[in-house]
C-alpha positions as CSV (number, residue, x, y, z in Angstrom):
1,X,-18.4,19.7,5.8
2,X,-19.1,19.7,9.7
3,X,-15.9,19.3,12.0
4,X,-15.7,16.1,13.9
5,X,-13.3,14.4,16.4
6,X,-11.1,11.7,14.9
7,X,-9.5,9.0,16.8
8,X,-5.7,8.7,17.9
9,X,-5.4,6.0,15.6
10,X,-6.6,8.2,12.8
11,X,-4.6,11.0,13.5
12,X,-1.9,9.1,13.4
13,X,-2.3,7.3,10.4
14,X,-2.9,11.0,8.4
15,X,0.5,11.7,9.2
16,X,2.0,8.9,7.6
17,X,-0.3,9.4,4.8
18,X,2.9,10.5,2.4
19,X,4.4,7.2,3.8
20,X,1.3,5.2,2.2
21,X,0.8,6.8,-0.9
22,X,4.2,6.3,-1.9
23,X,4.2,2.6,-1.6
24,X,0.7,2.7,-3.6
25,X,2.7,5.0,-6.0
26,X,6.2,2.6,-6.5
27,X,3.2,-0.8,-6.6
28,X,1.6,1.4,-9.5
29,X,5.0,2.2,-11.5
30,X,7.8,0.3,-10.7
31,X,5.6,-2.9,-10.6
32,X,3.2,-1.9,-12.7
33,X,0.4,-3.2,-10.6
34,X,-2.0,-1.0,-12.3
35,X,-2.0,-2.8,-16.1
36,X,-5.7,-3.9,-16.9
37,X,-5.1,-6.3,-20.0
38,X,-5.6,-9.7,-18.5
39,X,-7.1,-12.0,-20.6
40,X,-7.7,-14.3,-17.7
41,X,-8.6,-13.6,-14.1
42,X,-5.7,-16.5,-12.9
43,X,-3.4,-14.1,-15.2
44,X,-4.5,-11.2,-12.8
45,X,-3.8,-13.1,-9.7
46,X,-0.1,-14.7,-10.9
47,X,0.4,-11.1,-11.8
48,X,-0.9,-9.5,-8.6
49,X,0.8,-12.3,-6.7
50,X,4.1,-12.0,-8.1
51,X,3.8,-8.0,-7.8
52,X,3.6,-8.0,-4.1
53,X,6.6,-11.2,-3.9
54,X,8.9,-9.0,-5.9
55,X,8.0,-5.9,-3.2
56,X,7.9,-7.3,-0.6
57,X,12.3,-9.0,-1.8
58,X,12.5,-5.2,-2.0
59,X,15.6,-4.5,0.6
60,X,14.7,-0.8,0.9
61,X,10.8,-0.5,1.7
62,X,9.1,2.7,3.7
63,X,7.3,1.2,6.8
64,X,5.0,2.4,9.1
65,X,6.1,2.1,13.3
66,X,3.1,1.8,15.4
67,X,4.1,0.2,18.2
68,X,1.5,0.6,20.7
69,X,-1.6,-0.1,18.5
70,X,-1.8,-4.1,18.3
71,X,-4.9,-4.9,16.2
């Protein structure tokens, strides 16, 4: 694979990358985001929904500070 330049913005993010996987990890097992037996497609979307409610009630969440990169 050839070397190439990556942004600021990208650097950045790879160093928080332990920060993001463990929110995808605690969405996969404590919430069990990852369960594919819906029966329904509204079941997967109640279930999604409710998933991310009950996360985001969570008092203690890892968080990413970028404060100088707005959109």
């Amino acid at each position: 694979m050839k070397n190439a330049l990556i942004s600021l913005k990208e650097k950045i993010l790879l160093r928080k990358r332990s920060i993001i996987e463990t929110v995808f990890d605690s969405l996969k097992n404590k919430f069990e985001i990852e369960h594919t037996r819906h029966r329904s497609p509204t079941n997967f979307l109640i279930h999604v929904f409710s998933v991310l409610i009950s996360y985001s009630m969570q008092s203690k969440k890892p968080s990413i500070s970028m404060p100088f990169f707005i959109g």
